[in-house]
N, C-alpha and C positions, 0 to 999 in steps of 0.2 A: 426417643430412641433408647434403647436398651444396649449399652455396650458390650455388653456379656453375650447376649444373645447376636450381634456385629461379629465379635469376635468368633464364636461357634460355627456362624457360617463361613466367615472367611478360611477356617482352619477345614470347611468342608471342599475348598477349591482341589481339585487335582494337582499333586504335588506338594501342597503348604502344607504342611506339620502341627504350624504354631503361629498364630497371631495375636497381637497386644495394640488395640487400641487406645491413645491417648487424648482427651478431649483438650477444649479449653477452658475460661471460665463464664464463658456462654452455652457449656455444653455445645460445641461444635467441633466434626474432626479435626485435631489438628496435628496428629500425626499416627499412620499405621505401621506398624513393624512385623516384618512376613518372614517367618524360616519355613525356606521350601527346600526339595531337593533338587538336583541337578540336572533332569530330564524336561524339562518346559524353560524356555528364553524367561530373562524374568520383566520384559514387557510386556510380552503373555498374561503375566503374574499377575502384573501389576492390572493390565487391563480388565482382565479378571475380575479382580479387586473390588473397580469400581463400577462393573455390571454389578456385580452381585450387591454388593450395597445400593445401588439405585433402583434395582427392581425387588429387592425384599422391604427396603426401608426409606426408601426414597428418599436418600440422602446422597449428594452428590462431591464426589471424592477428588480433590486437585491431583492428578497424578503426582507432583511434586513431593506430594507429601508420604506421598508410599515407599517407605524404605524394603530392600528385601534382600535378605542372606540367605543363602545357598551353602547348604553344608556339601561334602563329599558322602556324607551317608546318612541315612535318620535319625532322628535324635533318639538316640538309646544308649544303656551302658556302655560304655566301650570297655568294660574291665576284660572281659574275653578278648579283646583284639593282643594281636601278636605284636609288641615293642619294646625293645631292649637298645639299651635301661631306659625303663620306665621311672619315673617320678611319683612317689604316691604320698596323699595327705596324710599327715600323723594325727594333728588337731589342729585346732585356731582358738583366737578368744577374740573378743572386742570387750574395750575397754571406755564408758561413758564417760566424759569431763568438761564439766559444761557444757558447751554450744559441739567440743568434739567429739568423735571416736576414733581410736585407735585401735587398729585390727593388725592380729599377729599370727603368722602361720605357720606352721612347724611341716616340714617335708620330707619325706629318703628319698634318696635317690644316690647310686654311684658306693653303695655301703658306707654315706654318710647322712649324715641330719641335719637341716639348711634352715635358717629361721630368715621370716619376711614380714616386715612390718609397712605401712600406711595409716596416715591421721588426715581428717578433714572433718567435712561437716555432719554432721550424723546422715541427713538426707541423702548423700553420698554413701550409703551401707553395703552397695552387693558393689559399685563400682571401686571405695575401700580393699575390700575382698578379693578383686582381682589385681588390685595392684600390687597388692602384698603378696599374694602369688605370684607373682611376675619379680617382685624384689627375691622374693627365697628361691626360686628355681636362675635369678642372673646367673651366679657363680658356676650352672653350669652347662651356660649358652655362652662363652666369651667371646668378645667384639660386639657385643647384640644391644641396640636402644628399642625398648619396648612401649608403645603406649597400648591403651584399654581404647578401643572403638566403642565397644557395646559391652554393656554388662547388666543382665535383667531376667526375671525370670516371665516364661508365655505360655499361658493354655495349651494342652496340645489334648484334646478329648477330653480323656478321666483324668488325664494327669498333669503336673506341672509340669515345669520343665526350665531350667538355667540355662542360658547362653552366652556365652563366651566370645565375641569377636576382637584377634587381638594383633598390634602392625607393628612389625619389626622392620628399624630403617636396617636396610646393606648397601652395600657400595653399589650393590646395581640396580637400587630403588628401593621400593616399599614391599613386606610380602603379608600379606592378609592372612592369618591363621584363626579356623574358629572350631569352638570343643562346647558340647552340650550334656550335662546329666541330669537327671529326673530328680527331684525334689524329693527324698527321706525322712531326713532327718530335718532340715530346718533350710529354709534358702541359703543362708551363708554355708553351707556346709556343700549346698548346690554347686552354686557357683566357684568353690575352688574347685573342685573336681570339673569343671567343666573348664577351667582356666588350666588347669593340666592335663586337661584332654587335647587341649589346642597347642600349650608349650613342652608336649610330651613327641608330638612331632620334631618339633626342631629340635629336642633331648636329643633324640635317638640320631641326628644326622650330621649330630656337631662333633 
């Protein structure tokens, strides 16, 4: 089976955007990840899913394993979308040291300049990138604990495409925020702007 070729038709289902198939190391699926839009149930999605993988490739999909995010609009720019104040990237860097990295990320927002850093394992690189997004935009969500759900980039046609899935606890639960941008200049460069597309929401409401 051709994962590439998996993923191509999955992102042909009605609705889905973008899929990222993950094997094992028997080559077997061991996990699908779908960003679709918000007009189809995402059992639908899912089900979806695994007709199509079983009658192209005859390969048979645990629905369990099919994860699927649901944006509020396609994964496009959002620099035209109307939000004030908006948070915009200035630069980042990543820094190699040994076994780590450390990723730092320079912000505006509010007529100031906000620096966020994260260190871990290098394998950890786009999910790095959104936490340090998430430390430099804190100071101007206050009361806010954030963690990174999902952080990776997915096929979506001709192009790439960064996602952002990110869960702020509040006193009346958990709120699921997610931001995607197309891949330019380099993934890390993706994925914060896709981490600010998601925490540029709750900028603007706090």
């Amino acid at each position: 089976m051709d994962v590439t070729q998996l993923e191509a038709a999955i992102a042909r289902i009605p609705s889905v955007t973008a899929a990222r198939v993950v094997t094992d190391h028997t080559d077997r699926v061991a996990e699908v990840h779908v960003l679709a839009r918000r007009d189809r149930g995402p059992k639908q999605v899912v089900r979806d899913v695994q007709s199509v993988a079983m009658a192209n490739f005859g390969v048979e999909i645990d629905y369990r394993t099919v994860s699927v995010v649901q944006l509020d609009e396609p994964p496009v720019e959002d620099d035209a979308q109307a939000a004030s104040p908006r948070v915009i990237l200035l630069r980042l860097s990543a820094e190699i040291s040994g076994l780590a990295t450390e990723v730092r990320v320079y912000v505006s927002g509010q007529g100031q300049e906000f620096v966020g850093s994260a260190r871990g394992p290098a394998s950890s690189g786009l999910r790095l990138v959104a936490r340090a997004v998430v430390d430099a935009v804190a100071p101007l969500v206050p009361d806010a604990a954030f963690d990174v759900d999902f952080a990776d980039v997915l096929p979506a046609g001709p192009y790439t495409v960064a996602v952002a899935v990110l869960r702020q606890a509040t006193s009346r639960g958990d709120l699921v925020v997610s931001g995607s941008a197309i891949v330019r200049k380099d993934a890390n460069d993706a994925m914060a702007r896709a981490s600010l597309a998601a925490l540029n929401r709750l900028v603007a409401s706090s």
